[in-house]
N, C-alpha and C positions, 0 to 999 in steps of 0.2 A: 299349425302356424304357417300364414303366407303372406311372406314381404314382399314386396314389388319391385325391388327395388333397383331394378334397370330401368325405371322410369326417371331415378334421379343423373341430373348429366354432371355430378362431381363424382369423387371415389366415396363409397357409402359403406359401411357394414350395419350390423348389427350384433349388439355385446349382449353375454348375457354373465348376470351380476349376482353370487350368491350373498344371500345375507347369513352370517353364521348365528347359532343361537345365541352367543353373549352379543350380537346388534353389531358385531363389525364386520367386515369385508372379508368375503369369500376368495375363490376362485371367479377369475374374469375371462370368459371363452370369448372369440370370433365365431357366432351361430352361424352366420350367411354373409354374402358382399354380393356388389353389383361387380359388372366384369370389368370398371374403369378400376375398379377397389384391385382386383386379382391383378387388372395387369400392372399395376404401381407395383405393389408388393411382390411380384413375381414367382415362379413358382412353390415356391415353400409354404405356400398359402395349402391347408385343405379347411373345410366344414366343421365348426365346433371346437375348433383346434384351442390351446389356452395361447393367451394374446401373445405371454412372453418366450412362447418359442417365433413368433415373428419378427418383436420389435424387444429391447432392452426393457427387462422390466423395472418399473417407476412408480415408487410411492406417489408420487403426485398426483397421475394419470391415473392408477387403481382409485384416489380418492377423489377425482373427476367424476369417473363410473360412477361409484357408489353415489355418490349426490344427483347424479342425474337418474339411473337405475330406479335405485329406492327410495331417494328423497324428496322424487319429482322435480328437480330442479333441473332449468336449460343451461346449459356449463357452456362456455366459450373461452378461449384463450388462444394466442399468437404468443408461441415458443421458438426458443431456438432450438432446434432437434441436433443437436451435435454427432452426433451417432450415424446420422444422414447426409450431415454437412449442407443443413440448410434450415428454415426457418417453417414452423407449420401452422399456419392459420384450423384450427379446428373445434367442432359445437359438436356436442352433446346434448338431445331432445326425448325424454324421459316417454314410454311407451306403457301404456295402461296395461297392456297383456302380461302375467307374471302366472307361473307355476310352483307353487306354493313358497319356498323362501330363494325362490331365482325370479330375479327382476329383467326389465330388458333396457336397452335405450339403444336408439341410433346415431351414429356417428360419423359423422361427415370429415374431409380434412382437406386443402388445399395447400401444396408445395409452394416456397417462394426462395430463390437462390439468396436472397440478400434480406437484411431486415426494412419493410415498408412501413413509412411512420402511419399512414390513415391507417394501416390494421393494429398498428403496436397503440394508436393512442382509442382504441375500442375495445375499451374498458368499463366497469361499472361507473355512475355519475359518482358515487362516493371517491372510488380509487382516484377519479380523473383530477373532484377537489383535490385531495391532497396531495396529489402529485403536480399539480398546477401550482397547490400553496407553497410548498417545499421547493420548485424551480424560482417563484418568485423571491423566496427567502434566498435561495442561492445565488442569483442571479444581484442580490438587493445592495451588497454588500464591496467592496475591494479586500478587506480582510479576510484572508483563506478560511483562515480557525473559527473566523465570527461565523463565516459563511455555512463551516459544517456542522455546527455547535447550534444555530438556528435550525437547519435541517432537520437532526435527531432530535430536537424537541418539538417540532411538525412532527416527524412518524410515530413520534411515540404517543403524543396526542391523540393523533388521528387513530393507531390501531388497539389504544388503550393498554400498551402496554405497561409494564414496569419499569423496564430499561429496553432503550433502544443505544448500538453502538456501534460506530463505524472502525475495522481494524485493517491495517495496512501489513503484508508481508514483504520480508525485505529477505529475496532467494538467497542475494548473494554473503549479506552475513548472518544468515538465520536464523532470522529477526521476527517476533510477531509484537506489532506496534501499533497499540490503541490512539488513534487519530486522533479521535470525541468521544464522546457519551454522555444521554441524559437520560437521570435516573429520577423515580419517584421519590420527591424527599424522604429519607428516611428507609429507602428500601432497602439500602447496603448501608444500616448504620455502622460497620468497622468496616466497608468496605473502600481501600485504596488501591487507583488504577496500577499505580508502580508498580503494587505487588500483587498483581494479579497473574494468576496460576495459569492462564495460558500462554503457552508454549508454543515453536515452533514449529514441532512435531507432532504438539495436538491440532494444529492450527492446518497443518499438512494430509491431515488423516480426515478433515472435513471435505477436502476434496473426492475422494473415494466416496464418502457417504452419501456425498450431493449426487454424484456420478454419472449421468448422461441427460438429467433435470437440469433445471434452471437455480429449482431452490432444493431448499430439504424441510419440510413441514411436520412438527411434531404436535397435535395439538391434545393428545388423551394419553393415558398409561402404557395402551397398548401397541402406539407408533414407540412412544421410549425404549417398552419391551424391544419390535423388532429392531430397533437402533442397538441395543447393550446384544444382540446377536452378532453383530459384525462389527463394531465396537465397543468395547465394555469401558476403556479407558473415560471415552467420551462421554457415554451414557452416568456413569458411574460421578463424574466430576460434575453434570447436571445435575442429578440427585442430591449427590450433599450442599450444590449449593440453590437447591429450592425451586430451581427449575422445573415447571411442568407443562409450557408451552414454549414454542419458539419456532420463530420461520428465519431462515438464514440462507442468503443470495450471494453468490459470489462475484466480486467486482472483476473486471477483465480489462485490460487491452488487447485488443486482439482479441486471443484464445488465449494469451497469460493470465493467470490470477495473479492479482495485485491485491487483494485483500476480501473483506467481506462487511455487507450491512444485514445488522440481524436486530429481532425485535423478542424480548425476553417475555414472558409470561401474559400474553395480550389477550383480547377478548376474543376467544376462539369460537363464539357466533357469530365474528363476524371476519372469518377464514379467508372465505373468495376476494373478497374488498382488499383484505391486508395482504394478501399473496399476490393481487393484481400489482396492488400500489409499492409492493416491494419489490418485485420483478422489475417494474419498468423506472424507480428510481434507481435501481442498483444502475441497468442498463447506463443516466444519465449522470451519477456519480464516476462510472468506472472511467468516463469519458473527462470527467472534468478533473478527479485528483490525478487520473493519468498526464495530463496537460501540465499540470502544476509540479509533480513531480519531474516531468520533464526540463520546463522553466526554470523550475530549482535545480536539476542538474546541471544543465546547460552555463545559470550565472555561477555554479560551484567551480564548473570547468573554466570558466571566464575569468576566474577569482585567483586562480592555485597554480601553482606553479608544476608543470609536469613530472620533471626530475626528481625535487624536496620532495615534495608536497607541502610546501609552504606558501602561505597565501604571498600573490604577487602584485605588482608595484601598481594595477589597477585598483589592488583592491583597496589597497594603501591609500590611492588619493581618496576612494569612497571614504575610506574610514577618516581621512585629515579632514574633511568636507563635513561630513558629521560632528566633529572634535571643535571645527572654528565656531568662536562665539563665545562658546561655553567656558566656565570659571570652576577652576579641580585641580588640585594637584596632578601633576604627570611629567610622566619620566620617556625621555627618549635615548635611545642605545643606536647609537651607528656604526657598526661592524661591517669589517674589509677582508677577505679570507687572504690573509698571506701566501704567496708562493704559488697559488693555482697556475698563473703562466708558465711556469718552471716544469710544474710536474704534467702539463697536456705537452711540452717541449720535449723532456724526456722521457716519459712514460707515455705518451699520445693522450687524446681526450677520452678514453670510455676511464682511462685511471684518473684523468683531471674529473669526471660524473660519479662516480666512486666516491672520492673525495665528496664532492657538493654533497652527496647522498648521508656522506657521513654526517655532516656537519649540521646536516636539516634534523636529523635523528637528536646530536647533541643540543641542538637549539629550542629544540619541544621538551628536551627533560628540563630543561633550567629553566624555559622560560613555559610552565606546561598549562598555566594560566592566563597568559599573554598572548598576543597577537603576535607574530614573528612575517617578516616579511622581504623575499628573497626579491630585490630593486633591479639586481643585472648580473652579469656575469659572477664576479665574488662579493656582489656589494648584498649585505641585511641590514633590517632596518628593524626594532622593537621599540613598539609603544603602550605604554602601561601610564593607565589614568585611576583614578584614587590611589595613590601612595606616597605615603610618608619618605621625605628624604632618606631618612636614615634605612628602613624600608628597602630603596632604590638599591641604596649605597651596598648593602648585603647579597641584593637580587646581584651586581655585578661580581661582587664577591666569590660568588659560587659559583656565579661564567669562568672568572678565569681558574678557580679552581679545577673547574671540568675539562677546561681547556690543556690543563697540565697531565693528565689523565690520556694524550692523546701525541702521538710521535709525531706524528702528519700534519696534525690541527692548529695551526696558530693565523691571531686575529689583528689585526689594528681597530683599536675601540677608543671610540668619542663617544661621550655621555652630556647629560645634562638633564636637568632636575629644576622645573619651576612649581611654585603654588597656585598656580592658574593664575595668576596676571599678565606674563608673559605671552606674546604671540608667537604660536605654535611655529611661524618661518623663522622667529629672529632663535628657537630651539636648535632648531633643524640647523641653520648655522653654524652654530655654536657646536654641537656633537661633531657636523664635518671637521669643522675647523680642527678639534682634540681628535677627532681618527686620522686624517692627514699628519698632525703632530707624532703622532704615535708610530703611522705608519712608516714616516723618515725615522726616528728615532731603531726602529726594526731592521729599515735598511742599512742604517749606518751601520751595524751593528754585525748584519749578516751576509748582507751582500757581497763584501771579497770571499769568503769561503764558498756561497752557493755557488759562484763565478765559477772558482775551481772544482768544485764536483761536477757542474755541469759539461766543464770541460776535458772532465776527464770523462766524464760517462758515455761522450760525445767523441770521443778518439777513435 
């Protein structure tokens, strides 16, 4: 056998590819390279060597071989090589020479530090449709949900699957969160998302098994088998639920995994297509729910008050702005924290945020339904829409019951209760008007004794 192959001017080898006798994939050596190939990979290179003492070994890659190798197919793909910290443009060109069940193929590769779209969008014409149809669905819409809800019903069309589904992981309370999913009517007849069996931790153990690939491609018995090797949990939870294909790409920001789009049981003739078009959708997914979760953090932050955590007085006006117009019963609560000047006076303010901190705590149990809403310094504000007077009158009931429950904690409360005829300002009014009532009423009441402890405390 003689390859030439210092006549090519990129980094070149040649693989050779056994086929085992059940028809799967052998051992994959490096027979020969050209000397641009030795000097990339540097010295650890020798002659015949098996591939994955050079580079990390990858199901994906072995299954590139094998389809070029023995299947005759020209294989192409632009990956992110993680492992390298960098991106790799590379073809695979199937070589007619074979000695009895060892195939060969050539293999070319070009480095590139950053990902380039004209390599990333050089793809099959199939993958490219529906990866064109799926950005236009994405793109089609202002609705988030509509937007990825459209999406998964393009890929799953497109790669014939079962169920295609988009999941979100959430690190910091460890969370795995099905975003979307469309499923073939009828595929999961009991089957509901709420309660659905992945986990955190299984969700977490998919990263491992992806491992230094882009995707994880299962598409015959014998990938499940090597899969229930290194995980059985995994393997094992696919099995009972009827899984027997699946390609599953992890979404990123960055280098963070923020979730994953995977395609359930699809038409595994047509592998390369679905692996193209899910690779480079995931890529433009990861980029776009990364934005929106951002967005949504950011108005969360813009909303909530930092101390409570109780939404604050911006978000309030959103929410009265919403509320004008409309005709509904609803009940407004305007609360005044008693004493907080006192106790930042003599205890300082980390014991006056203490306090607020308490108070945010006691305001979400009583009101844990409701919107609660921290206006300023001591001032809250709660508004509750469809409720019956009587209803309201109990919800207060139980304020100040909680309130009494509490040494520190005391409120001036103005209320008020219309059945939606009323304008929401001449409400708001009316609640101040009965919390200032209240709050004289407090003072009258307490004021010369705080006077004295203060002044004693203060001697």
């Amino acid at each position: 056998m003689n390859f030439h192959l210092d006549d090519f001017a990129m980094p070149c080898c040649v693989l050779s590819v056994e086929q085992r006798e059940d028809g799967g994939c052998g051992e994959i050596r490096i027979v020969c390279a050209n000397e641009r190939y030795k000097q990339t990979m540097g010295p650890a290179y020798y002659e015949n060597m098996p591939y994955y003492e050079l580079v990390p070994q990858d199901n994906k890659f072995e299954d590139y071989c094998f389809q070029s190798a023995v299947n005759g197919r020209r294989m192409h793909a632009y990956v992110e090589t993680r492992a390298l910290g960098c991106w790799t443009d590379q073809t695979m060109i199937p070589l007619e020479y074979k000695e009895g069940n060892i195939h060969y193929c050539q293999f070319f590769f070009e480095f590139t530090r950053q990902a380039e779209s004209q390599r990333m969008a050089s793809v099959s014409m199939e993958a490219a449709e529906a990866v064109i149809s799926a950005c236009i669905r994405l793109m089609g819409r202002e609705d988030f949900h509509a937007c990825m809800n459209d999406v998964t019903e393009e890929i799953r069309n497109a790669s014939g699957a079962k169920d295609c589904r988009i999941m979100t992981v959430d690190h910091e309370k460890k969370e795995a969160l099905i975003l979307c999913e469309n499923a073939e009517p009828g595929y999961w007849p009991e089957h509901d998302p709420e309660d659905d069996i992945i986990t955190y931790e299984l969700m977490k153990s998919w990263e491992s098994a992806i491992g230094v690939s882009n995707e994880l491609i299962i598409k015959n018995e014998q990938d499940m088998e090597e899969l229930a090797v290194t995980h059985p949990v995994w393997a094992a939870s696919m099995r009972e639920n009827g899984v027997e294909s699946l390609i599953i790409s992890p979404l990123r920001r960055e280098r963070v995994i923020i979730g994953y789009l995977y395609v359930v049981n699809y038409d595994v003739e047509k592998t390369v297509p679905v692996k193209e078009m899910i690779e480079l959708l995931a890529f433009f997914l990861g980029i776009w729910i990364s934005n929106h979760q951002l967005i949504a953090k950011l108005e969360e932050i813009s909303s909530i008050d930092a101390l409570t955590g109780l939404n604050n007085r911006r978000s309030m006006v959103q929410r009265i702005d919403r509320l004008a117009g409309t005709i509904k019963p609803c009940g407004v609560v305007n609360l005044d924290l008693n004493g907080l000047k006192l106790v930042n006076d003599r205890d300082g303010h980390e014991a006056g945020d203490r306090l607020l901190v308490r108070v945010g705590e006691l305001l979400r149990k009583v009101f844990y339904d409701e919107d609660v809403y921290r206006t300023g310094g001591d001032e809250f504000i709660v508004i509750i829409e469809g409720i019956s007077e009587a209803v309201f009158e109990r919800k207060i009931g139980k304020l100040r019951e909680a309130v009494e429950k509490y040494d520190d904690v005391s409120f001036a409360i103005g209320t008020c209760w219309s059945d939606g005829h009323d304008e929401l300002a001449e409400m708001f009014r009316i609640a101040d008007k009965r919390m200032y009532d209240d709050k004289l009423s407090y003072y009258r009441r307490n004021c010369l004794a705080m006077r004295r402890e203060f002044d004693a405390q203060t001697k």
